[in-house]
C-alpha positions as CSV (number, residue, x, y, z in Angstrom):
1,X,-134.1,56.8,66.2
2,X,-136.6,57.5,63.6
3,X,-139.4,57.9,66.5
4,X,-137.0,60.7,68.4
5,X,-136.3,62.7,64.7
6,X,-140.3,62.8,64.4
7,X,-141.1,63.6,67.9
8,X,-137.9,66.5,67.7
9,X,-139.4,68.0,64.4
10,X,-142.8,68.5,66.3
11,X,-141.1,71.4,68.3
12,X,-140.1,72.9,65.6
13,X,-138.0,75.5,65.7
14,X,-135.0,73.9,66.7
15,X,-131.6,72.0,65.4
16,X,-131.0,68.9,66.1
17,X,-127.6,67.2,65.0
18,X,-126.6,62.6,65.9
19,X,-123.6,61.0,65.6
20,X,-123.2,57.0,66.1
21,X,-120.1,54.8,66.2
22,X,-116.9,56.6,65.2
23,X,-118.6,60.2,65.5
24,X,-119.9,59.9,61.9
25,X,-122.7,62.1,61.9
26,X,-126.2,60.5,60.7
27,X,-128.7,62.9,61.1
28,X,-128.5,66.9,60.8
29,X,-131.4,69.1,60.8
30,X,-131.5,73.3,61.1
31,X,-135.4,74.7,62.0
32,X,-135.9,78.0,61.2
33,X,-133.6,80.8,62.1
34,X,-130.8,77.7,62.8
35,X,-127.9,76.6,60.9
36,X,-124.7,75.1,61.2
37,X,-122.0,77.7,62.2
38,X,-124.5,79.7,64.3
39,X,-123.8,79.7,67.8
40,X,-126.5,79.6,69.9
41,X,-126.7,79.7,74.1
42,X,-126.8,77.0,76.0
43,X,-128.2,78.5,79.5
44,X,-128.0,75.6,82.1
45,X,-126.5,73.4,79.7
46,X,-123.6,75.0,80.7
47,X,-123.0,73.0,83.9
48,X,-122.0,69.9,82.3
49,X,-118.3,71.6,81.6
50,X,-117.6,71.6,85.4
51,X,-118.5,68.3,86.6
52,X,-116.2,66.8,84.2
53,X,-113.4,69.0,85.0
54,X,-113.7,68.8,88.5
55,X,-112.9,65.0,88.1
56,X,-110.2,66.1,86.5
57,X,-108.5,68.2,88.5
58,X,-109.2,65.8,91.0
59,X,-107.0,63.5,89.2
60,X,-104.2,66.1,88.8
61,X,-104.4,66.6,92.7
62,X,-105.6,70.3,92.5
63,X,-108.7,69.6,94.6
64,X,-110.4,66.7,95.9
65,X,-114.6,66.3,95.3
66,X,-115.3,65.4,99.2
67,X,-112.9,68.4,100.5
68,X,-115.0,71.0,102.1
69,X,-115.5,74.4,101.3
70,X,-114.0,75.5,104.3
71,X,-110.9,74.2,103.2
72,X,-110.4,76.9,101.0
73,X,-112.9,79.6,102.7
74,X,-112.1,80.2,106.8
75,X,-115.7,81.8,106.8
76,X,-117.2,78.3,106.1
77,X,-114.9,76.2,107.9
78,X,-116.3,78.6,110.9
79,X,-119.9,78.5,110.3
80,X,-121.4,75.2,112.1
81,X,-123.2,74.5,109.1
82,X,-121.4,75.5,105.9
83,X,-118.2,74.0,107.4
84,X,-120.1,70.4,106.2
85,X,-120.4,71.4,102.5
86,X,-118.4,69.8,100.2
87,X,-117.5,70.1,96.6
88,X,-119.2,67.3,96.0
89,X,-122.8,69.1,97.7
90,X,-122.1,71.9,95.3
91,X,-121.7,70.1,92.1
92,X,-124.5,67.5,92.8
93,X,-126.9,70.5,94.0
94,X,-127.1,69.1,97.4
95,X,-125.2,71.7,99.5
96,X,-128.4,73.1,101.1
97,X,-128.8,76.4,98.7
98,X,-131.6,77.5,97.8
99,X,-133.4,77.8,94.7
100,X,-131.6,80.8,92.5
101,X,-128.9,82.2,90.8
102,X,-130.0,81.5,87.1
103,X,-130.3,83.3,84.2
104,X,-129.6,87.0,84.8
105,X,-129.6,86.7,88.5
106,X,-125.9,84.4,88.8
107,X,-124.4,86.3,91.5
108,X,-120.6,87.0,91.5
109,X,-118.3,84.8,93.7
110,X,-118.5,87.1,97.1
111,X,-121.9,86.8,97.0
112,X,-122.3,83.6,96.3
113,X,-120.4,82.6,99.0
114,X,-122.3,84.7,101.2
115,X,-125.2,83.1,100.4
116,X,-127.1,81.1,103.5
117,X,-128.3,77.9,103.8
118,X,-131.6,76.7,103.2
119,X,-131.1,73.0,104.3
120,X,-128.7,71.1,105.7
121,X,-125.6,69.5,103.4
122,X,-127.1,66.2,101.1
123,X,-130.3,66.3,102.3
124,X,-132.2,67.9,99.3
125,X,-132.0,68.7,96.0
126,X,-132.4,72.1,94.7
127,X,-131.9,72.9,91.6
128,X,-130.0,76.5,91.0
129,X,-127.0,78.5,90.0
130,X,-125.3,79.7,93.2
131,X,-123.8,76.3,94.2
132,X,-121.8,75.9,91.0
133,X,-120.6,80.0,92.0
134,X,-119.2,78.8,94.8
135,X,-117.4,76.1,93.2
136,X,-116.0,78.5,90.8
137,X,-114.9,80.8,93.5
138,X,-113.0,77.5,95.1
139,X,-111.6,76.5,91.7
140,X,-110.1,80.2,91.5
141,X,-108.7,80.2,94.7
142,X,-106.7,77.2,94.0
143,X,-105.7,78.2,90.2
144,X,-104.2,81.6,91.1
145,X,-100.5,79.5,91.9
146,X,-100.9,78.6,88.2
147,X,-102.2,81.8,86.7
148,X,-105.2,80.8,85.3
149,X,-108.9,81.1,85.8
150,X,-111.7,78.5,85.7
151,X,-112.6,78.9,82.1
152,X,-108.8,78.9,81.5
153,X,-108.2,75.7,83.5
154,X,-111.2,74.2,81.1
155,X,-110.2,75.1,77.8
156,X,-106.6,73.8,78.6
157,X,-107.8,70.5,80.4
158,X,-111.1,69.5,78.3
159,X,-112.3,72.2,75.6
160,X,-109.4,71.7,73.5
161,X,-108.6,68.3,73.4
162,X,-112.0,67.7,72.7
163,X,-111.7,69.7,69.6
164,X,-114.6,72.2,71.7
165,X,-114.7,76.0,70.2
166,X,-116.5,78.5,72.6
167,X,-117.7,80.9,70.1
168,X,-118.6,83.7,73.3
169,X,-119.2,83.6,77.0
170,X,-121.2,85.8,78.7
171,X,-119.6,87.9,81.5
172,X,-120.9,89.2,85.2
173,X,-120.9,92.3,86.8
174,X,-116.9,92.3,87.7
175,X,-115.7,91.0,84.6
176,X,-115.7,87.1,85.6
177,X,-117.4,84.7,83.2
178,X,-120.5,82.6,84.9
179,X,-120.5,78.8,85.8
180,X,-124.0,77.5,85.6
181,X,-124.5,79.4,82.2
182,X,-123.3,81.5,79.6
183,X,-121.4,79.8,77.3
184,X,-122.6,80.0,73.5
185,X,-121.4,77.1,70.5
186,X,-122.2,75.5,67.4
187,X,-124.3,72.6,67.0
188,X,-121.1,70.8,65.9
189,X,-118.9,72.2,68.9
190,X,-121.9,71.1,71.1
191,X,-121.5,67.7,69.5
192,X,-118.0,67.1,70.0
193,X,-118.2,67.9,73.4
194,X,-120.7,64.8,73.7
195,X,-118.5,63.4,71.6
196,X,-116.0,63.4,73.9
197,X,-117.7,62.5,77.5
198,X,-118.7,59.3,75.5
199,X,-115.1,58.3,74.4
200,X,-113.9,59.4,78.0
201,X,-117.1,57.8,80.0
202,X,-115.6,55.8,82.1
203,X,-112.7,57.9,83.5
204,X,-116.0,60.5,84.0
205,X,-117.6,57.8,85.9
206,X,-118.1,59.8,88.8
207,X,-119.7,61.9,87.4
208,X,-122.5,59.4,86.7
209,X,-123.4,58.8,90.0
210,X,-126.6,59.8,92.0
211,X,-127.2,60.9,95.4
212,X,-129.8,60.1,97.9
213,X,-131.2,63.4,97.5
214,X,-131.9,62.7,93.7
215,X,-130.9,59.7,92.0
216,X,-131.1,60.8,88.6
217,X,-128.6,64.1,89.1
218,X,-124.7,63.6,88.9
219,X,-121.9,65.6,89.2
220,X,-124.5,68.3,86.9
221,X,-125.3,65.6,84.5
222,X,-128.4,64.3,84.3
223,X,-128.9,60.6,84.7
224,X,-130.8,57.9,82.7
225,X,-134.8,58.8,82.8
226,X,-137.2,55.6,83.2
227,X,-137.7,53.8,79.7
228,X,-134.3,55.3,79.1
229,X,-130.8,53.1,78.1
230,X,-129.5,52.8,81.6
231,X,-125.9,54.4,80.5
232,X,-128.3,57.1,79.3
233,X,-126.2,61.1,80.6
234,X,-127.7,64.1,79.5
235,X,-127.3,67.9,79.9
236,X,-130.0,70.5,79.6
237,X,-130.7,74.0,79.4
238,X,-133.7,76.2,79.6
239,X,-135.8,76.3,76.6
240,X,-135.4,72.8,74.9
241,X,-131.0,73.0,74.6
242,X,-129.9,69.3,75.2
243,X,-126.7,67.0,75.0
244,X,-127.3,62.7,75.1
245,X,-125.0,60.8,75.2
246,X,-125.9,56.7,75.4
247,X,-122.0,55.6,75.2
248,X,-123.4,51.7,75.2
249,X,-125.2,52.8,72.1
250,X,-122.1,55.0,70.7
251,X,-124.8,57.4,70.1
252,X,-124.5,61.6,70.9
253,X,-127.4,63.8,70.2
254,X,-127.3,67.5,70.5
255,X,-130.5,69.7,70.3
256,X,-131.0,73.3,70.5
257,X,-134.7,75.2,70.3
258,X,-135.9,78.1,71.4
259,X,-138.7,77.8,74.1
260,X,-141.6,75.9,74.4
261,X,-142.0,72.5,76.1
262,X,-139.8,70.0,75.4
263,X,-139.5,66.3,77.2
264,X,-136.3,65.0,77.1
265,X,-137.8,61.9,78.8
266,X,-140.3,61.5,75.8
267,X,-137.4,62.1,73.4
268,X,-134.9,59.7,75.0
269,X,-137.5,57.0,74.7
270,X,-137.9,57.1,71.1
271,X,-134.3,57.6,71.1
272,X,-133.9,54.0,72.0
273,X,-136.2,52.4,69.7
């Protein structure tokens, strides 16, 4: 681990924050403008929050991962292509979307749904915010008999039991709160998070899977890098913001920095040593 502090404090600044075993933490560090209670964004490393509770409502029956969109949406199940996409495309960024949708440019749920395809279902990867949109606008649909929305339905399912404070969340044009971004915490918060996936890995375990289209993508984790522990998950967002988790290792890592080039590859390597 000593390897991965050194190479971290070469991007410099940043924060970086490990626990091992129980969740004692071993290693805290704050760069500059940093610290502790700070809250800092996590851009795209936002999308790990609805993989994991996507197999969760799964298991409480309010949705199932290889249901189509057209299930919910009659517009999809008539379109000869979009009637193919399932939730599954979406969340593994498979459904044939093309590249968009980040940052400033997430688009609210009617246009994301209106949104063409690019490719046909599971044959590529492409890497964007519209898919997980569309998601959102599904999960909506079917959490309106229980009066809650998606962020609702993930603090009560995940974000409290795992101890998870959201200090803010940014919000869209019509008031709705973003999927594949947006949410701002704590190192710590960011930690337990990690904290949890590990202790819950393997009822997440589908979320650990890769697809033809790209092996080392999950249910928006990404998956162990070469050189990496094989049980190696991670989450990461724009400008160095990362979350590891090694559960074989009982090891969590969360990183925040603020631009500049950051490998996580190179980082999970020295992780391991």
């Amino acid at each position: 681990m000593q390897e991965a502090v050194a190479y971290h404090e070469r991007h410099k600044p940043q924060a970086l924050i490990v626990s091992r075993g129980g969740g004692d933490v071993v290693f805290e560090n704050y760069g500059d403008g940093f610290s502790g209670n700070k809250p800092h964004a996590l851009y795209s490393g936002t999308k790990s929050f609805w993989g994991s509770l996507a197999v969760v409502a799964q298991r409480e029956g309010l949705l199932h991962l290889d249901e189509t969109v057209g299930a919910t949406f009659p517009a999809w199940r008539d379109d000869p292509v979009k009637r193919r996409v399932t939730l599954r495309h979406l969340l593994t960024l498979t459904a044939g979307v093309g590249f968009g949708g980040l940052g400033n440019a997430v688009p609210v749920y009617d246009k994301a749904l209106a949104a063409t395809l690019r490719d046909p279902p599971g044959d590529r990867f492409t890497y964007g915010g519209i898919p997980l949109q569309i998601f959102g606008a599904v999960l909506a649909q079917k959490l309106i008999p229980l009066g809650l929305s998606p962020h609702d339905y993930l603090r009560a399912r995940i974000l409290n039991d795992a101890g998870v404070e959201i200090a803010s969340w940014r919000k869209l044009a019509d008031g709705t709160q973003p999927l594949p971004t947006g949410a701002f915490l704590t190192a710590r918060n960011w930690l337990h998070y990690g904290q949890y996936v590990s202790a819950h890995h393997a009822e997440f375990a589908e979320c650990f899977k890769g697809t033809k289209a790209n092996p080392r993508y999950g249910l928006c984790w990404w998956l162990a890098p070469p050189g990496a522990a094989p049980d190696t998950v991670y989450a990461s967002g724009s400008g160095g913001q990362a979350l590891y988790i090694i559960p074989s290792m009982e090891l969590v890592a969360a990183r925040f920095g603020n631009g500049g080039s950051f490998k996580h590859e190179a980082f999970l390597k020295r992780l391991n040593m």
